[in-house]
C-alpha positions as CSV (number, residue, x, y, z in Angstrom):
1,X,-44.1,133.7,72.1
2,X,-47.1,131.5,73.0
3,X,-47.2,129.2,76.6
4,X,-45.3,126.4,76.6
5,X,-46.2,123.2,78.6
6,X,-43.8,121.5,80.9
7,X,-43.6,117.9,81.6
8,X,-42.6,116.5,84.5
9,X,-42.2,112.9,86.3
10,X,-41.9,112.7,90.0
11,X,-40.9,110.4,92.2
12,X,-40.5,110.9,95.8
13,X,-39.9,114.2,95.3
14,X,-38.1,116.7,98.1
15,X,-37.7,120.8,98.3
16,X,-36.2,120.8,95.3
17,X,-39.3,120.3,93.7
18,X,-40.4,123.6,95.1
19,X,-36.8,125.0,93.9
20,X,-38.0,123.8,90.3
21,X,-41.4,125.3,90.3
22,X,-40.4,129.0,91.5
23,X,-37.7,129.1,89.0
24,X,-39.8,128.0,86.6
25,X,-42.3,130.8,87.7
26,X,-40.0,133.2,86.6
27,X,-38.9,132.6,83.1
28,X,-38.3,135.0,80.3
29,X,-40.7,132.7,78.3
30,X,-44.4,132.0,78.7
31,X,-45.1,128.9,80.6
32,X,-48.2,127.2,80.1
33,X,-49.7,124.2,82.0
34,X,-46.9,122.5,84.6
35,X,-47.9,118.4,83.8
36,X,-46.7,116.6,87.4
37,X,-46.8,112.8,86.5
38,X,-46.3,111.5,90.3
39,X,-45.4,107.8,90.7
40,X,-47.0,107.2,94.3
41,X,-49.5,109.6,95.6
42,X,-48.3,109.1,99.6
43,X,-44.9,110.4,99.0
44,X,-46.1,113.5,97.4
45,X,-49.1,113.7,100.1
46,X,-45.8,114.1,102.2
47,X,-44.1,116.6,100.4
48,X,-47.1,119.3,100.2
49,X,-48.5,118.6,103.8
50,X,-49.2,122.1,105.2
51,X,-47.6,124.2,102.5
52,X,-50.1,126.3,100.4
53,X,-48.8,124.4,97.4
54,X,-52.4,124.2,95.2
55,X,-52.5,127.8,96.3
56,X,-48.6,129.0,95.7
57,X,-48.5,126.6,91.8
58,X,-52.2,127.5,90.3
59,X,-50.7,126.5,87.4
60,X,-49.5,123.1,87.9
61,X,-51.3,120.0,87.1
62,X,-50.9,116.6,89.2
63,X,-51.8,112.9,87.8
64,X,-50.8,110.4,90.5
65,X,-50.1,106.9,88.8
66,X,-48.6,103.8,91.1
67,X,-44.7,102.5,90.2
68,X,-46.4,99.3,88.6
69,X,-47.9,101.8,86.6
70,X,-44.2,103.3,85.3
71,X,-42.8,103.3,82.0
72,X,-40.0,106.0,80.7
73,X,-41.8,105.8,77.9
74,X,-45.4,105.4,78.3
75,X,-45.7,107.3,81.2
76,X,-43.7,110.6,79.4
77,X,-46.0,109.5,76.3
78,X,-49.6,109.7,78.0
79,X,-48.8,112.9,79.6
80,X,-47.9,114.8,76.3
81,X,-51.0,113.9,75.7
82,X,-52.4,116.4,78.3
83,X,-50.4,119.3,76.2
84,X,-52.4,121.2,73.6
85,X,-49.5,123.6,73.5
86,X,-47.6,124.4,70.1
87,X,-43.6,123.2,71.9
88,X,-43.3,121.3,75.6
89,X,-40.4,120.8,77.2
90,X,-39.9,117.4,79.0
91,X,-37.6,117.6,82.8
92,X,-36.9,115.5,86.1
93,X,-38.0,116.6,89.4
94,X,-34.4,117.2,90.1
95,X,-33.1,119.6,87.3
96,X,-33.3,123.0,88.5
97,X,-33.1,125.9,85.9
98,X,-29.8,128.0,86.3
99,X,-31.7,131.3,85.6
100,X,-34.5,132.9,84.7
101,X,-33.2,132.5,80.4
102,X,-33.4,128.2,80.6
103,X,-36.4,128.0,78.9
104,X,-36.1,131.4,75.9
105,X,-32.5,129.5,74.8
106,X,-33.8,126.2,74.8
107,X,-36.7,126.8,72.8
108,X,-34.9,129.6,70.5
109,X,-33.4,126.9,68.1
110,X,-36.5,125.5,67.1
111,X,-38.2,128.7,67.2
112,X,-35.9,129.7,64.7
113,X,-36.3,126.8,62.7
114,X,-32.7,125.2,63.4
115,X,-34.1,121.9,65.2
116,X,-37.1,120.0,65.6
117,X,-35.9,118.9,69.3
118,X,-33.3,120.6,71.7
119,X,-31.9,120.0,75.0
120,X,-30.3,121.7,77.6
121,X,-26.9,121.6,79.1
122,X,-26.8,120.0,82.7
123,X,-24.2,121.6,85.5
124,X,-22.6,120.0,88.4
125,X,-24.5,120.7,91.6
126,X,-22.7,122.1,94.6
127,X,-22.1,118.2,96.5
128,X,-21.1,116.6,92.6
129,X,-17.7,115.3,93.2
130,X,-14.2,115.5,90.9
131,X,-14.8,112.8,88.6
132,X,-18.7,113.2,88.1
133,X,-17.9,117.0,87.5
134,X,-15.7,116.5,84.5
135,X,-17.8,113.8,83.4
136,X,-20.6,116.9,82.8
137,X,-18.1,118.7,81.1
138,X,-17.6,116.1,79.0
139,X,-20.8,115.3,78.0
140,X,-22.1,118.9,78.3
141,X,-19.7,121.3,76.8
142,X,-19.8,125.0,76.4
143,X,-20.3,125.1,72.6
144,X,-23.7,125.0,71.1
145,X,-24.4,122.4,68.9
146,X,-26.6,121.4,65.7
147,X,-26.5,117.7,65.0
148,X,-27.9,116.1,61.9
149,X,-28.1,112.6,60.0
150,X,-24.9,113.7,58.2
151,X,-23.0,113.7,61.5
152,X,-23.9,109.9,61.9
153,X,-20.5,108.6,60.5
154,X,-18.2,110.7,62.4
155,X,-20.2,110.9,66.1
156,X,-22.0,108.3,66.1
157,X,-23.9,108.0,69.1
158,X,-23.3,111.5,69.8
159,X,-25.7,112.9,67.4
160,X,-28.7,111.6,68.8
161,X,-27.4,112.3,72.3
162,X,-30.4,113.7,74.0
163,X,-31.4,114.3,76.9
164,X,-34.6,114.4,78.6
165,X,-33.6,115.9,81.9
166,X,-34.4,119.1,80.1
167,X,-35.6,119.0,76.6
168,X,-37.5,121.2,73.9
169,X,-39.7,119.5,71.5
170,X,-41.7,120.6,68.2
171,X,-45.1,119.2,68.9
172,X,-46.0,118.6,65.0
173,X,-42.7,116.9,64.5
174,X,-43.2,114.6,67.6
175,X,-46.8,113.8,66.2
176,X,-45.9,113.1,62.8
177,X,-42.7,110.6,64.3
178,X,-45.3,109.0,67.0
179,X,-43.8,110.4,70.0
180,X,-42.1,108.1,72.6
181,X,-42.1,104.9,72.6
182,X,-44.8,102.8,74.7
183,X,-42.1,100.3,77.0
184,X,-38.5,100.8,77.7
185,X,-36.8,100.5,80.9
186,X,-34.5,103.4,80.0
187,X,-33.4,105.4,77.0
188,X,-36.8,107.1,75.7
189,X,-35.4,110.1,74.5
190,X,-32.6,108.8,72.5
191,X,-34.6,106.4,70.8
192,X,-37.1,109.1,70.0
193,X,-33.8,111.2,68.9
194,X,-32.8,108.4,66.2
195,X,-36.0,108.5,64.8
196,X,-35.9,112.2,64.5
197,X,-32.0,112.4,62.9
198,X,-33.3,109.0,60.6
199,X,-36.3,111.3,59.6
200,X,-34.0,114.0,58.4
201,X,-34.5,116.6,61.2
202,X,-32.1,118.1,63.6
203,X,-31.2,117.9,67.1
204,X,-29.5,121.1,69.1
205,X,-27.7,121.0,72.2
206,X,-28.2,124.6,73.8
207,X,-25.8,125.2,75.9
208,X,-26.5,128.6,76.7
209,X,-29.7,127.0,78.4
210,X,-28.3,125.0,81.7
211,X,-29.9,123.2,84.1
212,X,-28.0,121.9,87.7
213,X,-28.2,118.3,87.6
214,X,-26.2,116.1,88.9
215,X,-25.2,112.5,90.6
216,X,-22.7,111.1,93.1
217,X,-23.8,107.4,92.2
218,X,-22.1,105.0,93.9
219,X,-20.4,101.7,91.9
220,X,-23.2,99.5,92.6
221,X,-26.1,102.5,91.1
222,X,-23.2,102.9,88.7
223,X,-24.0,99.0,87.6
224,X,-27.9,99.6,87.3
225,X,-28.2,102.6,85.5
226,X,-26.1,100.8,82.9
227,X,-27.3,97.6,83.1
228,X,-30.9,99.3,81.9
229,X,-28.7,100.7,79.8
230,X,-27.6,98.0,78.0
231,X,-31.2,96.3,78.1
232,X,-32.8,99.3,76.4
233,X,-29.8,98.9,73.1
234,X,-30.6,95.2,73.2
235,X,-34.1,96.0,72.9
236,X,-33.6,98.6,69.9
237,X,-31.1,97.0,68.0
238,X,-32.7,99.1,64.7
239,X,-31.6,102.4,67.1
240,X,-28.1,101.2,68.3
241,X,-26.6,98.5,66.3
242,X,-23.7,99.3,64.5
243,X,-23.3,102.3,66.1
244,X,-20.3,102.1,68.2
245,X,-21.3,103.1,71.8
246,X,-18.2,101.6,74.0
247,X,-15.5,103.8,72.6
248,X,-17.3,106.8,74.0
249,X,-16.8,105.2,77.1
250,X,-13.1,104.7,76.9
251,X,-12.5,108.0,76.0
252,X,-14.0,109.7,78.4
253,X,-11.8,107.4,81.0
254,X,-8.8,108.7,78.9
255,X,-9.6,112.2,78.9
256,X,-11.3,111.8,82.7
257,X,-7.2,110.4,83.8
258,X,-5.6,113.3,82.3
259,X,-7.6,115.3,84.1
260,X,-6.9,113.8,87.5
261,X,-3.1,113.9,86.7
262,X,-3.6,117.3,85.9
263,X,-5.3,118.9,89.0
264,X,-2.9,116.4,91.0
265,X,-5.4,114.0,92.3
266,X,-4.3,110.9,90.8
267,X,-5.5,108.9,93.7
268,X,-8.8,109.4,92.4
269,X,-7.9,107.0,89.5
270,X,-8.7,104.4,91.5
271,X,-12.3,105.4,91.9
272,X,-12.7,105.8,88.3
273,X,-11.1,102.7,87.4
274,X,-13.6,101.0,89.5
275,X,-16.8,103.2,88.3
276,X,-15.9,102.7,85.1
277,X,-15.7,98.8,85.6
278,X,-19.2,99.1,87.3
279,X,-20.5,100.9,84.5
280,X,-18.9,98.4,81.6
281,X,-20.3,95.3,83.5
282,X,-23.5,96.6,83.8
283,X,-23.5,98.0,80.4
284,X,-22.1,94.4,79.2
285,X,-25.2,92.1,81.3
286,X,-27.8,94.6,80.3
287,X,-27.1,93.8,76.3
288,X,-26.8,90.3,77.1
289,X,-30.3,90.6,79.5
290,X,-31.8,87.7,77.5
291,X,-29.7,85.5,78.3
292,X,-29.8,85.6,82.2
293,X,-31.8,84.1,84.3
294,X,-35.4,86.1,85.3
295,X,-34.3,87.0,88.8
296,X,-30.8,88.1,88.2
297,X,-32.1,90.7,85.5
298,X,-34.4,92.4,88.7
299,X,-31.3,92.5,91.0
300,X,-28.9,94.5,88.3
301,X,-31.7,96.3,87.0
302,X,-32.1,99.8,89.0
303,X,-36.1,100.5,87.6
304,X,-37.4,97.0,88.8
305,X,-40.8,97.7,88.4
306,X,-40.7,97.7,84.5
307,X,-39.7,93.5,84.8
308,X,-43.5,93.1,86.5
């Protein structure tokens, strides 16, 4: 199997970032060049102070940019760029590997031919709390999946549910589909995953290949995260429209209350009730963005930078 290039953004990064990097170190598959894009050189200055980091990682590659500088999609974009390698695989400074096999399942489907662009599931952390738990389950089963444009009727938005948290790609394929787009606030790897189902390709969700990834967001991150959300479907109406995203939603609050009544925590209910409502609101004012006025769309948005 030849090297394969990872790509990673960082922002304010902490230990885990060392976490990531050893366990990366000892993968069953050839890693090539480690691509650090770091948004703000002092907070990684920080980080490294008196470690033998250049020393310890000879293999990893830093390009410091500034957060005006920040795009989900450019900055992802110009750093492929750096790749020469035949598959990368795209992650967050906060997804650690489960074992030493993340990177040999994630990459088998397209090695095999199945997919053109896979992606790996993502496990509650230790601190990840009841609700945000079965909301991984949820979205990240324990079946393996292979999604194509013939799934589009029946999932919907579930069969270009990607994930770039940890995700394969087929370099040619990207190429030929022009790789990420150049400005979103959010969303880059789903709306490179339309272009790839619309192109007759297929996606596959490996979920023998995990990563531990989680959030306890509170309501008001809850808000932001889909407020950009909803901006980056308003943006893309030729990758989102008409494809119903809201009932997703719904049923996951079903499914997520049967749970609670289930494990006998039906106090919780009244947490979900009120993420969820953070999370439709947001989602609701983020398609709408055009409409507001300039400085309300900073406030809800949670990547401000992009509205500079």
């Amino acid at each position: 199997m030849k090297e394969t290039d990872i790509i990673i953004p960082v922002y304010k990064p902490d230990k885990r970032l060392f976490k990531l990097l050893d366990m990366l170190e000892i993968q069953t598959a050839p890693v090539g060049k480690i691509i650090l894009i770091n948004t703000e050189q002092c907070y990684f200055d920080r980080l490294i102070a008196g470690t033998d980091f250049w020393h310890r990682y000879k293999n990893v590659i830093v390009r410091h940019i500034s957060k005006r500088e920040f795009d989900h999609g450019y900055t992802r974009k110009r750093a492929v760029s750096d790749s020469e390698s035949e598959y990368f695989v795209m992650m967050t400074d906060d997804a650690i590997p489960a074992d030493e096999y993340l990177l040999e399942k994630l990459l088998a489907p397209i090695l095999e031919g199945k997919a053109s662009m896979s992606y790996a599931r993502q496990l509650p952390d230790e601190d990840c709390g009841i609700i945000e738990r079965f909301t991984r389950e949820f979205n990240y089963p324990g079946e393996s999946l292979l999604k194509s444009k013939k799934d589009l009727p029946q999932m919907g938005i579930k069969t270009f549910f990607a994930s770039n948290v940890c995700a394969a790609y087929d370099r040619a394929v990207y190429d030929e589909l022009g790789g990420f787009v150049k400005h979103t606030v959010f969303n880059e790897d789903m709306i490179y995953a339309r272009k790839l189902i619309d192109a007759g390709y297929t996606i596959a969700y490996a979920a023998d290949a995990g990563v531990v990834h989680s959030h306890n967001y509170s309501g008001k991150q809850q808000f932001q995260r889909n407020f950009d959300l909803g901006v980056s479907h308003a943006q893309y109406p030729e990758v989102f429209e008409g494809i119903k995203t809201e009932s997703e939603g719904v049923r996951l609050v079903e499914k997520t209350c049967r749970y609670l009544l289930k494990i006998k925590k039906p106090f919780l209910i009244v947490k979900l009730f009120w993420q969820s409502g953070c999370k439709y609101m947001g989602y609701f004012l983020g398609k709408r963005y055009k409409k507001l006025p300039f400085d309300m769309v900073k406030a809800c948005s949670m990547n401000r930078e992009y509205w500079k």
